[in-house]
Backbone of each chain as ProteinMPNN parsed JSONL, in Angstrom:
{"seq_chain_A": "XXXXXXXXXXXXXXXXXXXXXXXXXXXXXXXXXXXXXXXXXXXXXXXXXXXXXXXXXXXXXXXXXXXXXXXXXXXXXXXXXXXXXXXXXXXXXXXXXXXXXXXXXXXXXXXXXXXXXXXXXXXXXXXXXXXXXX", "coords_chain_A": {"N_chain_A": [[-218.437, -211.712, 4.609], [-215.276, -210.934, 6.071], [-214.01, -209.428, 8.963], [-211.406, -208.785, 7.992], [-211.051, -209.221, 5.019], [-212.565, -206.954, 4.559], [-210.964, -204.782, 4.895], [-208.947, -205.605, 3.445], [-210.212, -205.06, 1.028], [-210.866, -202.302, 0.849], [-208.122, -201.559, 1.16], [-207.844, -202.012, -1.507], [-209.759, -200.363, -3.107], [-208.918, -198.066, -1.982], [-206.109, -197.675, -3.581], [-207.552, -197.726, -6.314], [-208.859, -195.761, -6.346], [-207.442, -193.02, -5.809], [-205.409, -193.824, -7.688], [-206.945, -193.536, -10.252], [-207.546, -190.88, -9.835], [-205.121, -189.477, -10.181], [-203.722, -190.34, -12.712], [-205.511, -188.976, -14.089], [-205.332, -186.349, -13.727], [-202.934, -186.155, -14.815], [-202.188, -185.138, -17.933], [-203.075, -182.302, -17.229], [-200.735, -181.854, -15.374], [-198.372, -182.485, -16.799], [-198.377, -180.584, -19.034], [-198.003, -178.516, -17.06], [-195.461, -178.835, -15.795], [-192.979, -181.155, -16.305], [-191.7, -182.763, -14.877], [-192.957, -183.295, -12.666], [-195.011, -184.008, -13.847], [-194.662, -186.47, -15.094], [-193.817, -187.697, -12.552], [-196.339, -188.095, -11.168], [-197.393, -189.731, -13.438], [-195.739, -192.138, -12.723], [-196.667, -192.609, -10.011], [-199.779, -193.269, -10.309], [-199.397, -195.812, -11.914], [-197.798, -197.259, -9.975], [-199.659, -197.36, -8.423], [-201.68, -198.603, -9.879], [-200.416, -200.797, -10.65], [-200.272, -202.275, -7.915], [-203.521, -202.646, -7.514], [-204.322, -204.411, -9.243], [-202.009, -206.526, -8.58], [-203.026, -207.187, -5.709], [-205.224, -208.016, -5.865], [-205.046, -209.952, -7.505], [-203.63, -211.662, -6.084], [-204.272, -211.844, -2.873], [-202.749, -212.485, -0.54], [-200.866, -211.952, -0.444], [-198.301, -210.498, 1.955], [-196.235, -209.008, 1.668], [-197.128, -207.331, -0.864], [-199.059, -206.069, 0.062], [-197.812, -204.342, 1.9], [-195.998, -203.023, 0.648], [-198.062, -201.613, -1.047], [-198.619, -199.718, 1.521], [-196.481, -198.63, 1.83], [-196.281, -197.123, -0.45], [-198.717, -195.223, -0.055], [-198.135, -193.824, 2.19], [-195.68, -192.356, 0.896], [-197.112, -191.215, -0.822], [-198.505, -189.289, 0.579], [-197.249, -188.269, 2.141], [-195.713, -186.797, -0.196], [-197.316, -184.944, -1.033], [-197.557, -183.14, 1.384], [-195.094, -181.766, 1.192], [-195.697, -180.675, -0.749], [-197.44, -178.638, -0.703], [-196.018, -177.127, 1.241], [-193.307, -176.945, 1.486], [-192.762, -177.043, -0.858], [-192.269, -179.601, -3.692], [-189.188, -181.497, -3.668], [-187.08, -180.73, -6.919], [-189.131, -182.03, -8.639], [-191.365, -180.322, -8.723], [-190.885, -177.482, -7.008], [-191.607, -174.796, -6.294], [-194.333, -173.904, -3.507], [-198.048, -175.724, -4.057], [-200.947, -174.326, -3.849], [-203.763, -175.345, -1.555], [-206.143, -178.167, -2.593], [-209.921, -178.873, -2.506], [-210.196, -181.466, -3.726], [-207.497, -182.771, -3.661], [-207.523, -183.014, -1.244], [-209.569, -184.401, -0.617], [-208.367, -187.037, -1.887], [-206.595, -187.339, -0.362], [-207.863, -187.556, 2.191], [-208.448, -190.199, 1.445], [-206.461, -192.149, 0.994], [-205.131, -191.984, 3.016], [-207.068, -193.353, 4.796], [-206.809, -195.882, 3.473], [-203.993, -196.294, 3.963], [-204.08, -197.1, 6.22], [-206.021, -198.963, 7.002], [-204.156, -201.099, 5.437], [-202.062, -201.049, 7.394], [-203.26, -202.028, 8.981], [-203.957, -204.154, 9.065], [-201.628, -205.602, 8.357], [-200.634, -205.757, 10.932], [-202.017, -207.32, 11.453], [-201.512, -210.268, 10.208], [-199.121, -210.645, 10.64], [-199.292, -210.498, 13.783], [-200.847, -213.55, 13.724], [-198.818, -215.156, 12.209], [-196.9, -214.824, 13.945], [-195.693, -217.11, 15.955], [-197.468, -217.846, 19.083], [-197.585, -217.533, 22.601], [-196.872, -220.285, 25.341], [-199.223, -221.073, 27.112], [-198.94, -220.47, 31.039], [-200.21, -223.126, 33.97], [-201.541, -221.619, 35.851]], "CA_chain_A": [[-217.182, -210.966, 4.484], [-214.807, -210.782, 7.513], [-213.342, -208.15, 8.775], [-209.797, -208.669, 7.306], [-211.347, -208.997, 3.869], [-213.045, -205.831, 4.321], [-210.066, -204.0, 5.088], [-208.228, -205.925, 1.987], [-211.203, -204.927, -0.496], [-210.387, -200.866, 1.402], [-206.829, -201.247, 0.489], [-207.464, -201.642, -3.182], [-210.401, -199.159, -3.513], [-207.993, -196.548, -2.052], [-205.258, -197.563, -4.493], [-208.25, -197.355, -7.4], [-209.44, -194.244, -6.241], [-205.698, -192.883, -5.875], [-205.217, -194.304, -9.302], [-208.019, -192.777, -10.928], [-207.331, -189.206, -10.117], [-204.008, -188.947, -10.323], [-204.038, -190.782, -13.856], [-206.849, -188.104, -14.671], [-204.327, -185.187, -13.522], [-201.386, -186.522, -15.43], [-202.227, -183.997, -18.609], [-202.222, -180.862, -16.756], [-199.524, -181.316, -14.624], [-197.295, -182.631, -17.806], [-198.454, -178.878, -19.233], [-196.876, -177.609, -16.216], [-194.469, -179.164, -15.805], [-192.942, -182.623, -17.49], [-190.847, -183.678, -14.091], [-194.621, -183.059, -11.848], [-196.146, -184.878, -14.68], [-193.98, -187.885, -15.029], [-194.529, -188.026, -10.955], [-198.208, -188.701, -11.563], [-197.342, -190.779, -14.023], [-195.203, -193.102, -11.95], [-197.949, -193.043, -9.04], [-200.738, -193.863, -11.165], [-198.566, -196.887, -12.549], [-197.773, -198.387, -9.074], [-201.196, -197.92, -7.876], [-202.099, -199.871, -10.872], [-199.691, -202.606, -10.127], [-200.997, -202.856, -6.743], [-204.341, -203.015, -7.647], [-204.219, -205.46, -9.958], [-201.58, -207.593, -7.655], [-203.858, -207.525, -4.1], [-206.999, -208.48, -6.222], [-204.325, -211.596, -7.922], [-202.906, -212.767, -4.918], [-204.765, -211.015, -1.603], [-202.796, -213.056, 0.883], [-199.453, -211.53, -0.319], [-198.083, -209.37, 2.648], [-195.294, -208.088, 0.407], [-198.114, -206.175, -1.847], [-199.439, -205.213, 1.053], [-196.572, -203.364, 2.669], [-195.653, -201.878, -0.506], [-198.974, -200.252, -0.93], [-198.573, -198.782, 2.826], [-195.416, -197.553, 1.862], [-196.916, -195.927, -1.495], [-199.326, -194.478, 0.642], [-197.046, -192.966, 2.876], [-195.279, -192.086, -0.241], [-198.075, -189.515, -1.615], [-199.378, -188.554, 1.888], [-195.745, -187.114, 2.49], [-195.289, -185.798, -1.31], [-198.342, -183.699, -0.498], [-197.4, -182.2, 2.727], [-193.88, -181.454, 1.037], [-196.071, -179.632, -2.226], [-198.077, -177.266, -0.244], [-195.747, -176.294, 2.155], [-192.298, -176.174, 0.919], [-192.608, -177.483, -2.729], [-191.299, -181.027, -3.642], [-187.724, -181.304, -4.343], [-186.978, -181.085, -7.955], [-190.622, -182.093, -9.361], [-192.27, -179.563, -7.994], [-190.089, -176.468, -6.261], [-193.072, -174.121, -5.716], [-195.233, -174.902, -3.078], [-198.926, -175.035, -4.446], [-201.898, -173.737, -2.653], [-204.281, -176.755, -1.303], [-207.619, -177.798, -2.97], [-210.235, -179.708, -1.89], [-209.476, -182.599, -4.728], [-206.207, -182.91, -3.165], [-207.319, -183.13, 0.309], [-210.303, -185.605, -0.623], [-208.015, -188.138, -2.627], [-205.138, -187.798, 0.593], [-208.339, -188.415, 3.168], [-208.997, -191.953, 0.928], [-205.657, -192.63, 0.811], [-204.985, -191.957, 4.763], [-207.772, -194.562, 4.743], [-206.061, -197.184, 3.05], [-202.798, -196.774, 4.881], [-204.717, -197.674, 8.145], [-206.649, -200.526, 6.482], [-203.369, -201.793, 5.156], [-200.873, -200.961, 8.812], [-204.065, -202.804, 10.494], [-204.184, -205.665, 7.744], [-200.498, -206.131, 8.33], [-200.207, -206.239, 11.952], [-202.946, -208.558, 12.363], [-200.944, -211.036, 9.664], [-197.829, -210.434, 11.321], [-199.749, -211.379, 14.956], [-201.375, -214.638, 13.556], [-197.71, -215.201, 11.657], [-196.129, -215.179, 14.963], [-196.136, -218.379, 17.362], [-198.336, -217.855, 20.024], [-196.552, -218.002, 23.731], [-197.546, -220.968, 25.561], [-199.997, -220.598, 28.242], [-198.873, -221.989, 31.837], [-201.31, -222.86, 34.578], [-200.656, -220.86, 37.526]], "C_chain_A": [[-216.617, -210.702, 5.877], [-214.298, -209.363, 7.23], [-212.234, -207.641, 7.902], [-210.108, -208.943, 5.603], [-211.579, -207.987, 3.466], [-212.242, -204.843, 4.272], [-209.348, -204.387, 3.96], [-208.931, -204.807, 1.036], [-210.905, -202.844, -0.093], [-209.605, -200.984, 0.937], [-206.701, -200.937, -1.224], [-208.371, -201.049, -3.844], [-209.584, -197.972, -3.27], [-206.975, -196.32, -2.7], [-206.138, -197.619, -5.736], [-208.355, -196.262, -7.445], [-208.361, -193.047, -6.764], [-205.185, -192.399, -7.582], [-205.513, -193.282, -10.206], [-207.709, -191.611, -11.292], [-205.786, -188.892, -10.095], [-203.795, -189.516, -11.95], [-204.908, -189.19, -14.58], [-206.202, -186.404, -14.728], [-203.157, -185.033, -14.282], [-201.253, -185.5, -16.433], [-201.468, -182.757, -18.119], [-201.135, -180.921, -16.109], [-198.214, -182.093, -16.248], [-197.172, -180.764, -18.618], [-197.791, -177.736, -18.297], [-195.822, -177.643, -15.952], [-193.856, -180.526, -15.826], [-192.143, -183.406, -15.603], [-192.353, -184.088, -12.866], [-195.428, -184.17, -12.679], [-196.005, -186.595, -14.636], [-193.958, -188.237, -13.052], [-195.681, -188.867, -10.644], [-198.382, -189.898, -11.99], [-196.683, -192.171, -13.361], [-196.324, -193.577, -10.624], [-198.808, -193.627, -9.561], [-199.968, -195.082, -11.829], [-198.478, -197.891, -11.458], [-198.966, -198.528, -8.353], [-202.237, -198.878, -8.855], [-201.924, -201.065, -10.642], [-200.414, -203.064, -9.0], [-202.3, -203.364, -6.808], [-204.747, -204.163, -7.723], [-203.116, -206.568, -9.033], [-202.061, -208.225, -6.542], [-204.781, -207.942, -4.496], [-206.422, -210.301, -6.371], [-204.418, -212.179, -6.843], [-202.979, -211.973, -3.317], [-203.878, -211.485, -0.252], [-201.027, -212.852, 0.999], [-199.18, -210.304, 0.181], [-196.703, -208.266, 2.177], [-196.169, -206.527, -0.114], [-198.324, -204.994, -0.756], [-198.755, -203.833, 1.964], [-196.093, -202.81, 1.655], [-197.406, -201.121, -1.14], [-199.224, -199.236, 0.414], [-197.581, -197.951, 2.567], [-195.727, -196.592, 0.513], [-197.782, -194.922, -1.304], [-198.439, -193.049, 1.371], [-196.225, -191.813, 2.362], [-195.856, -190.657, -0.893], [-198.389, -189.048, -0.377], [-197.81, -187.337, 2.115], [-195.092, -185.567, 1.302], [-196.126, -184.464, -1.096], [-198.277, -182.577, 0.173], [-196.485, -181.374, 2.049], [-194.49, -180.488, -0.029], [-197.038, -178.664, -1.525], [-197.471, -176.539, 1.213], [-194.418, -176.127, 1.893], [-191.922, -175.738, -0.688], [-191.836, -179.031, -2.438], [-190.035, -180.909, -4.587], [-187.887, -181.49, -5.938], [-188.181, -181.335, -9.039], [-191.231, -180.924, -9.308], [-191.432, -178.108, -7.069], [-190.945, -175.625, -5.623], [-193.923, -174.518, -5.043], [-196.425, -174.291, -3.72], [-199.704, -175.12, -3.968], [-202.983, -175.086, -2.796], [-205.933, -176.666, -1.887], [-208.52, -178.852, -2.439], [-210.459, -181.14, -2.72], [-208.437, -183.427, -4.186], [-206.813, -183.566, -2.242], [-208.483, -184.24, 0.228], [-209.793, -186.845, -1.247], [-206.684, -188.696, -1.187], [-206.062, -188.641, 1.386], [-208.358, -190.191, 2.272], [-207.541, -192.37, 0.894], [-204.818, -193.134, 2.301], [-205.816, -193.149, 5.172], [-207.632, -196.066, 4.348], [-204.966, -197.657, 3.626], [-203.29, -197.137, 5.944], [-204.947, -198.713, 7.589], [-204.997, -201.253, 6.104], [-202.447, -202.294, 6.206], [-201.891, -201.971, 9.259], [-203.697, -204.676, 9.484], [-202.615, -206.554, 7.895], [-199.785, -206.654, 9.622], [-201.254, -207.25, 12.444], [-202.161, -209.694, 11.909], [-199.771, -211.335, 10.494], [-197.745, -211.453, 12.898], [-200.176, -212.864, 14.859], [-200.006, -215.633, 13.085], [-197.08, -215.912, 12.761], [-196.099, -216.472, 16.373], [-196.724, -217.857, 18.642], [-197.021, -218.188, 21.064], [-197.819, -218.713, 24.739], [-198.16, -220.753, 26.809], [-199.556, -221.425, 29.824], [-199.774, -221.532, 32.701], [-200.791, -222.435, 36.009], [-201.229, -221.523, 38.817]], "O_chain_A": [[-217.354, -210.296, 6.776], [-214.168, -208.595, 6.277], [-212.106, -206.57, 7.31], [-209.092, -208.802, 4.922], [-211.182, -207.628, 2.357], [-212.629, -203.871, 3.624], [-209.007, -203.41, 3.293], [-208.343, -203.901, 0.445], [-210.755, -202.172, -1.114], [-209.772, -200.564, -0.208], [-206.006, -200.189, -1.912], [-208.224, -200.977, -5.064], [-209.489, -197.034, -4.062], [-206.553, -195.165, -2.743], [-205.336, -197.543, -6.666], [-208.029, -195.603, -8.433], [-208.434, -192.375, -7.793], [-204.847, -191.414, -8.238], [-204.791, -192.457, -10.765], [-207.572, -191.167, -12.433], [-205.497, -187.706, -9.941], [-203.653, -188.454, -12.556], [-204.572, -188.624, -15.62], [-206.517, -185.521, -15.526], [-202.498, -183.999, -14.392], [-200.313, -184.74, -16.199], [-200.336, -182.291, -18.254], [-200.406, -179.937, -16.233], [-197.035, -181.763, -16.126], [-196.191, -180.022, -18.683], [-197.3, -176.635, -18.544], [-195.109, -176.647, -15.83], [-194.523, -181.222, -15.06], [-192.222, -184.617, -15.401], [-192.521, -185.216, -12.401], [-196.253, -184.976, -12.249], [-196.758, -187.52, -14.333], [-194.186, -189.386, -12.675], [-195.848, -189.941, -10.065], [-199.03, -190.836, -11.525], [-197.25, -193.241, -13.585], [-196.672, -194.736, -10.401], [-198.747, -194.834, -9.327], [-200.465, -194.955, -12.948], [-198.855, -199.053, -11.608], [-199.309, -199.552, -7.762], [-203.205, -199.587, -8.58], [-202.658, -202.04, -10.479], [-201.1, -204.086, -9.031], [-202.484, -204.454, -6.267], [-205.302, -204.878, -6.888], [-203.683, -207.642, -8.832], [-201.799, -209.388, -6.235], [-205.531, -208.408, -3.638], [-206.852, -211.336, -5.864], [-205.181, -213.115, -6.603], [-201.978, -211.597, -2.708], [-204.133, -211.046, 0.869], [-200.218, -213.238, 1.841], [-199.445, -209.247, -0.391], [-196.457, -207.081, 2.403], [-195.995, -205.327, 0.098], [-198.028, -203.804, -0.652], [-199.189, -202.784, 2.441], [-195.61, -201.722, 1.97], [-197.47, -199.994, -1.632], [-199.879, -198.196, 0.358], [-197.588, -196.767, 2.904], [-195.403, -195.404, 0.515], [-197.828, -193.916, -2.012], [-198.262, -191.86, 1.109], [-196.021, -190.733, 2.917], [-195.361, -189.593, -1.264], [-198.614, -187.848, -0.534], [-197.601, -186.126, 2.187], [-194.581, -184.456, 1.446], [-195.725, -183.303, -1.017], [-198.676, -181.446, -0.107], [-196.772, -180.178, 2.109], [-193.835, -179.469, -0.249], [-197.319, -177.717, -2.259], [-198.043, -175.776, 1.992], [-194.115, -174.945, 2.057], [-191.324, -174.876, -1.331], [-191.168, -179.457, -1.496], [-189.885, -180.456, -5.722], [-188.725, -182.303, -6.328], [-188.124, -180.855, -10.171], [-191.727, -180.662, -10.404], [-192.048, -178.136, -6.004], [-191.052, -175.695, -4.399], [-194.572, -175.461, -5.496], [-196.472, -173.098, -4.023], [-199.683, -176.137, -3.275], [-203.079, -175.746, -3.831], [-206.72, -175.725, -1.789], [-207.952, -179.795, -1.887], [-211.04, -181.98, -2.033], [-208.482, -184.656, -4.241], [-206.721, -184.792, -2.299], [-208.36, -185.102, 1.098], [-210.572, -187.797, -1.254], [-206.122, -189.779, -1.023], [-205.841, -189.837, 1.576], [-208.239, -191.221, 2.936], [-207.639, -193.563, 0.605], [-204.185, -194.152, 2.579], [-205.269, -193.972, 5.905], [-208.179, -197.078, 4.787], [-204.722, -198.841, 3.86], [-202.467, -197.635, 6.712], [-204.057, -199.564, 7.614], [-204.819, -202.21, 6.858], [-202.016, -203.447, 6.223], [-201.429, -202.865, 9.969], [-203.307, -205.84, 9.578], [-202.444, -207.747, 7.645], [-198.871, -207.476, 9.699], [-201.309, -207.826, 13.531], [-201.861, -210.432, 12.848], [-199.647, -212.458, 10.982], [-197.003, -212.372, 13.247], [-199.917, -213.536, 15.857], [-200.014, -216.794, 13.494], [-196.759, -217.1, 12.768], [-196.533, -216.396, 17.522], [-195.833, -217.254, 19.24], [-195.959, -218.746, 20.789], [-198.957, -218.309, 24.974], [-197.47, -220.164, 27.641], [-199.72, -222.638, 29.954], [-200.241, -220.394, 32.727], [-199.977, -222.818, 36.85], [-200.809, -221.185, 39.924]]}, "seq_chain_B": "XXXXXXXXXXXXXXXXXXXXXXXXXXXXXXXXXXXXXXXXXXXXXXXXXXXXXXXXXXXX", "coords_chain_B": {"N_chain_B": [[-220.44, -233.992, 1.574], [-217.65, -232.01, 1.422], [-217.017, -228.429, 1.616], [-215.214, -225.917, 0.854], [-214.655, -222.456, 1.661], [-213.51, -220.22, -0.034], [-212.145, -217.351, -0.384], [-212.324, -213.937, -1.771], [-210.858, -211.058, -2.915], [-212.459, -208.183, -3.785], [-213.893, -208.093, -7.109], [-211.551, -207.29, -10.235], [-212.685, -205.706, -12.469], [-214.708, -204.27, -11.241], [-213.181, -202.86, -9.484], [-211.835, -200.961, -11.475], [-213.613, -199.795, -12.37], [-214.524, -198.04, -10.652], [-211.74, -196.419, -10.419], [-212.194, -195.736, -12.867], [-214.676, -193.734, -12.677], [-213.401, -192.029, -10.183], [-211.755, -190.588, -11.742], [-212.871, -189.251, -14.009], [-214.629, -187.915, -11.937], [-212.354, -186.386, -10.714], [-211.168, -185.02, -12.825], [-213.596, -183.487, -13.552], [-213.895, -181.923, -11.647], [-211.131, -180.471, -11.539], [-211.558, -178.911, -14.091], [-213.723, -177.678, -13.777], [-212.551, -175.71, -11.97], [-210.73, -174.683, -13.767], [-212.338, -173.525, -15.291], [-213.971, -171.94, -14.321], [-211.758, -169.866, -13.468], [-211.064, -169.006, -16.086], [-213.557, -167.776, -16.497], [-213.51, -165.561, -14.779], [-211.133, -164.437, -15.181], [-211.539, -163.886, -17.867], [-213.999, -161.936, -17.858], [-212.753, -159.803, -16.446], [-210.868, -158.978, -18.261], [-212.844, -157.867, -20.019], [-213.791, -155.81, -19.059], [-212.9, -153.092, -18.964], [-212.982, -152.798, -21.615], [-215.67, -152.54, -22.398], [-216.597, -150.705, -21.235], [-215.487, -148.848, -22.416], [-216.372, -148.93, -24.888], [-219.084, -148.204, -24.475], [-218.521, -145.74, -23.587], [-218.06, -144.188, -26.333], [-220.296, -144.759, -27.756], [-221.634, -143.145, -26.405], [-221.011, -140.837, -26.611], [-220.642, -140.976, -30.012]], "CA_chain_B": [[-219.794, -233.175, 1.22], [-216.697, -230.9, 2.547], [-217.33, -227.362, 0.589], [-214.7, -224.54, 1.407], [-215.046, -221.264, 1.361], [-212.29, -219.199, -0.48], [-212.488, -215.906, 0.011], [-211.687, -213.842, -3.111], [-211.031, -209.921, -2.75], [-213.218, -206.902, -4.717], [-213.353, -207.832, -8.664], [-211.069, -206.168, -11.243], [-213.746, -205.114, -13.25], [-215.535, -203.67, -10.234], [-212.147, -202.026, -9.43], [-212.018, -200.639, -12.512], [-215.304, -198.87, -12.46], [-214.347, -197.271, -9.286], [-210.67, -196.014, -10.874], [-212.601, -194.937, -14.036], [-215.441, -192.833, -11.969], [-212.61, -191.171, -9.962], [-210.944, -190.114, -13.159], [-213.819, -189.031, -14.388], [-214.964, -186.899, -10.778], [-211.27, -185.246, -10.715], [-211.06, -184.077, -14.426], [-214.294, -182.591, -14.003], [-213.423, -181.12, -10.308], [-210.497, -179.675, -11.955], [-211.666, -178.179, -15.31], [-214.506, -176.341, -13.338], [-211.733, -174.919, -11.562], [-210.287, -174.05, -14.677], [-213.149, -172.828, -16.438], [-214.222, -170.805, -13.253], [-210.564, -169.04, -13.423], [-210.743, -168.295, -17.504], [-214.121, -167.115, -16.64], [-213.135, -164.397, -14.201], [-210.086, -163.233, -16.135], [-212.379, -163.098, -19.279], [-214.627, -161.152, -16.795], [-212.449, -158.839, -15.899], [-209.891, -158.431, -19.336], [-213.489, -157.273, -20.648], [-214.663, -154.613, -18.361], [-212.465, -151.912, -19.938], [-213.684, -152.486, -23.331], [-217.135, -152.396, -22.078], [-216.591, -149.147, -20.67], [-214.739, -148.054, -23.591], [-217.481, -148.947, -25.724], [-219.906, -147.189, -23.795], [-218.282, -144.448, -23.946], [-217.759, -144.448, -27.211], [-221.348, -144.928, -28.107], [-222.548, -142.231, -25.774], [-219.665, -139.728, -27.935], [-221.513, -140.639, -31.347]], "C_chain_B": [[-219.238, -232.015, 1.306], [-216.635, -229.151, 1.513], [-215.961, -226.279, 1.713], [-214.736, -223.415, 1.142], [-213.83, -219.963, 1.023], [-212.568, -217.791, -0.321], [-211.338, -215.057, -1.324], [-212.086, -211.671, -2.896], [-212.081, -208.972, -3.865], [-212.884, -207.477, -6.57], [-212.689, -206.688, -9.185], [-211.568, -205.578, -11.657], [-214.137, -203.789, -12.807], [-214.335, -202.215, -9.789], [-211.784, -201.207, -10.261], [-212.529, -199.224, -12.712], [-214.953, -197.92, -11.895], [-212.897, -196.111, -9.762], [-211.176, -195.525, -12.238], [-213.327, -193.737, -13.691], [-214.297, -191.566, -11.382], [-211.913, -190.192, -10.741], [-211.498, -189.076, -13.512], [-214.234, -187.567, -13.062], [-213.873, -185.576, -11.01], [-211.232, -184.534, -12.119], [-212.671, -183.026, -14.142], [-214.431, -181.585, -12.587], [-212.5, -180.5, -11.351], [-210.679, -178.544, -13.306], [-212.538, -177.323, -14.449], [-213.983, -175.238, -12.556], [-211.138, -174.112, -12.873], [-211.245, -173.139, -15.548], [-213.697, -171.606, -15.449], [-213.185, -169.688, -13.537], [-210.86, -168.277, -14.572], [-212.254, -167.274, -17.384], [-214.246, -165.594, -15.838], [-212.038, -163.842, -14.747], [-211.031, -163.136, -17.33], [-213.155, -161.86, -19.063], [-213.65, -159.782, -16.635], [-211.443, -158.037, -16.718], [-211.035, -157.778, -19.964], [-213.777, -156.381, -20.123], [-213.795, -153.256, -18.737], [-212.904, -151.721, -21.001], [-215.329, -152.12, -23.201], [-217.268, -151.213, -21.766], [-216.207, -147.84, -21.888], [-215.871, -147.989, -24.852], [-218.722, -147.967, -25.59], [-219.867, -145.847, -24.191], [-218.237, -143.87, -25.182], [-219.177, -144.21, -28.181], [-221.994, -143.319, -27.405], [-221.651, -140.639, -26.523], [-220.366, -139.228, -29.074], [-223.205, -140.261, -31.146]], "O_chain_B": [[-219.916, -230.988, 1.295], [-215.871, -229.21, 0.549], [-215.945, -226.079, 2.928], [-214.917, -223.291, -0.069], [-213.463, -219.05, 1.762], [-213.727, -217.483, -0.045], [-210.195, -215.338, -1.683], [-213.193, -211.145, -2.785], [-212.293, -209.56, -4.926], [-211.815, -207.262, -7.141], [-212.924, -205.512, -8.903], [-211.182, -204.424, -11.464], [-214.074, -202.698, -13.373], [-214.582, -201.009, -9.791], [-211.154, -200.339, -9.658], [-212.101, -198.117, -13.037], [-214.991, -196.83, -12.467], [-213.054, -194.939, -9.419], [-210.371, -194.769, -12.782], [-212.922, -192.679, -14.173], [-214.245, -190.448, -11.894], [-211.561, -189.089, -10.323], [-210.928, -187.987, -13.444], [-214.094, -186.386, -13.379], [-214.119, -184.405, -11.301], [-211.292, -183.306, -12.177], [-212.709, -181.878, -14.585], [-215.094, -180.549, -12.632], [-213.145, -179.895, -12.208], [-210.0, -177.525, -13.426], [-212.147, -176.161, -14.329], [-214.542, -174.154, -12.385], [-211.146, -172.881, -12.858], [-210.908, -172.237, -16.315], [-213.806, -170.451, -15.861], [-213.638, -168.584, -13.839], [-210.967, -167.058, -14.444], [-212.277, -166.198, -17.982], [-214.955, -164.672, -16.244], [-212.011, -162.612, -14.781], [-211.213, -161.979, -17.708], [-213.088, -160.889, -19.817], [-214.205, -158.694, -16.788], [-211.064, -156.912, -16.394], [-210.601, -156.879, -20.685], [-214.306, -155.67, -20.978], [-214.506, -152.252, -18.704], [-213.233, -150.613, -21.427], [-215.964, -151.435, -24.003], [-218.296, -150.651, -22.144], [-216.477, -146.657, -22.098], [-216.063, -147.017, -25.582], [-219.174, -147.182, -26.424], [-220.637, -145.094, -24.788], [-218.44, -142.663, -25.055], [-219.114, -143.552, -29.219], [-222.741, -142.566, -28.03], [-222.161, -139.546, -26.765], [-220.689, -138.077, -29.368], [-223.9, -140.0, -32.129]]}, "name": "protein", "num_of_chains": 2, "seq": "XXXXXXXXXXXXXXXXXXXXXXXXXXXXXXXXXXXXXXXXXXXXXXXXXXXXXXXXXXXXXXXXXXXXXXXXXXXXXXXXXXXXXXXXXXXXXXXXXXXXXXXXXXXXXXXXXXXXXXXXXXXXXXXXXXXXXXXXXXXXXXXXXXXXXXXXXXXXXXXXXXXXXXXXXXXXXXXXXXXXXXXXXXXXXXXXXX"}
């Protein structure tokens, strides 16, 4: 396993993981509130897709950059729900647990694996500049 | 004979497992939160009656 595999097979454990518990949350927060719930529900949906798309076709940097930006995505909703509230879903901010803060670290984990996964593609992508002999 | 070596990310399956477990961890992270909570307001909506009882008993 190379490195850049290893960091793939990272990207789509932290969109399982992700998955998982926010899927697993979807209930209560529909009980609290249906616009919070359907949130969940939409996350848990594209971390699905992704999953299931980076496992299909690992060498598509598309996927890839749209699970960095889904990342990004909840890492930000987060910040925005325990410290001001999130617009409209969410208005109240709510107090932080350590659930929360262990599903953001794995997810903070994936956006690296994915930013690194993308600028290495990007570097190999790019024509090389030719070497002269001095 | 030229053999190549594809390289094939984490099984679905395997992925799966891992997105079922999590599921599984957080629901039961969160209910013990919940059941912790109902058990300190149960805790503490009873301690009047308990007292009241008491008293009540120590009356007759």
């Amino acid at each position: 396993v190379t490195l850049a595999e290893l960091r793939g097979d990272i990207v789509i454990l932290s969109c399982a993981v992700s998955a998982g518990v926010h899927g697993a949350l979807v209930p209560d927060h529909l009980e609290e509130d249906i616009a919070a719930g359907l949130g969940f529900v939409g996350a848990t949906a594209l971390l699905a897709v992704l999953v299931v798309g980076l496992t299909v076709r690992p060498e598509n940097a598309l996927l890839l950059a749209a699970a960095a930006a889904v990342f990004v995505g909840l890492l930000v909703s987060y910040l925005l729900a325990i410290t001001t509230g999130f617009p409209i879903l969410h208005p109240e901010p709510e107090p932080v647990d350590g659930l929360a803060l262990g599903t953001k670290a794995i997810e903070a984990v994936g956006l690296l694996a994915a930013s690194s996964l993308l600028r290495l593609r990007v570097a190999t992508a790019l024509p090389q500049p030719k070497r002269t002999m001095t | 004979m030229k053999t190549t070596r594809v390289s094939r990310p984490i099984p679905l399956a395997l992925t799966a497992l891992v997105a079922f477990f999590s599921a599984l961890a957080a629901l039961a992270v969160s209910n013990g939160h919940d059941a912790h909570g109902h058990a300190y307001a149960a805790h503490h909506s009873r301690g009047p009656e308990v007292v009241a009882t008491g008293t009540a008993a120590q009356a007759s």
